[in-house]
N, C-alpha and C positions, 0 to 999 in steps of 0.2 A: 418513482415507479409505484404502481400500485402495493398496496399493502404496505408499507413503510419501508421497500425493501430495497436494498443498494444495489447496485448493478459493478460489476468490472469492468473496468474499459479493455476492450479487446484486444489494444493495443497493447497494455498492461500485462495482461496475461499474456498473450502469445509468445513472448521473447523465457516464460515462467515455462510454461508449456514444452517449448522446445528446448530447454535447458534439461528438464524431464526425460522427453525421450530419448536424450543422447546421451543420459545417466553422469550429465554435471553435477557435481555436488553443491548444494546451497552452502554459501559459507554459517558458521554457527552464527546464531542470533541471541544478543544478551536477551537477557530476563521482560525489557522492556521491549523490544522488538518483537519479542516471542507473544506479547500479549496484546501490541497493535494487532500484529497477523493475525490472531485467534480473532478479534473483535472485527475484523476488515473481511475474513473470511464467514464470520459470524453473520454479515449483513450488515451490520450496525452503521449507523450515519457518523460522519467525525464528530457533530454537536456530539451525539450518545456516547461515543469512546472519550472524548473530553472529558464529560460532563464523568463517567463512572473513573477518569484517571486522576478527576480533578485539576485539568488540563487547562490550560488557554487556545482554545480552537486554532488560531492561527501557530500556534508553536504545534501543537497536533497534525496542522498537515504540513509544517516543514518535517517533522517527524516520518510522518507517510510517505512522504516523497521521499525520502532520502532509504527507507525503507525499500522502496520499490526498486529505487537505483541500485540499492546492494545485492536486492535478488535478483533484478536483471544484468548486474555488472552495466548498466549504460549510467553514463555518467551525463547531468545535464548539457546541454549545448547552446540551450536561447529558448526563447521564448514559450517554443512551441514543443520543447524537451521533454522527453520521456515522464520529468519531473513533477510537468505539470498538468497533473491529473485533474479531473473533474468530479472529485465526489463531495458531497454536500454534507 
């Protein structure tokens, strides 16, 4: 996107969203979790949260994913799985 800035997939969010309005509790997130979310909600692209965690990009977005599944409770399925998000 313009300006260097990340986008959520819709999908991603909405299962976040309505977890929200029906006042489910997010389970706690350790120390690391807590500071993908701040950097994913930041805008930041996975290179930039890598690169500032000192991360290997590819373990960064097993990270993310696995991330996403715990705030939406979906747990992968295939291919096409909640898990497998498109950010860059």
């Amino acid at each position: 996107l313009s300006g260097g800035r990340s986008m959520v997939d819709p999908a991603q969010a909405e299962p976040v969203i309505e977890r929200l309005r029906a006042q489910k509790p997010i389970p706690p997130l350790n120390d690391h979790e807590q500071q993908l979310l701040t950097y994913v909600l930041d805008g930041l692209t996975n290179s930039e949260i890598a690169d500032r965690l000192g991360m290997d990009v590819g373990q960064l977005g097993t990270d993310v994913a696995a991330l996403i599944r715990r705030i939406t409770s979906q747990a992968p399925t295939g291919p096409d799985s909640p898990g497998k998000h498109r950010r860059t």
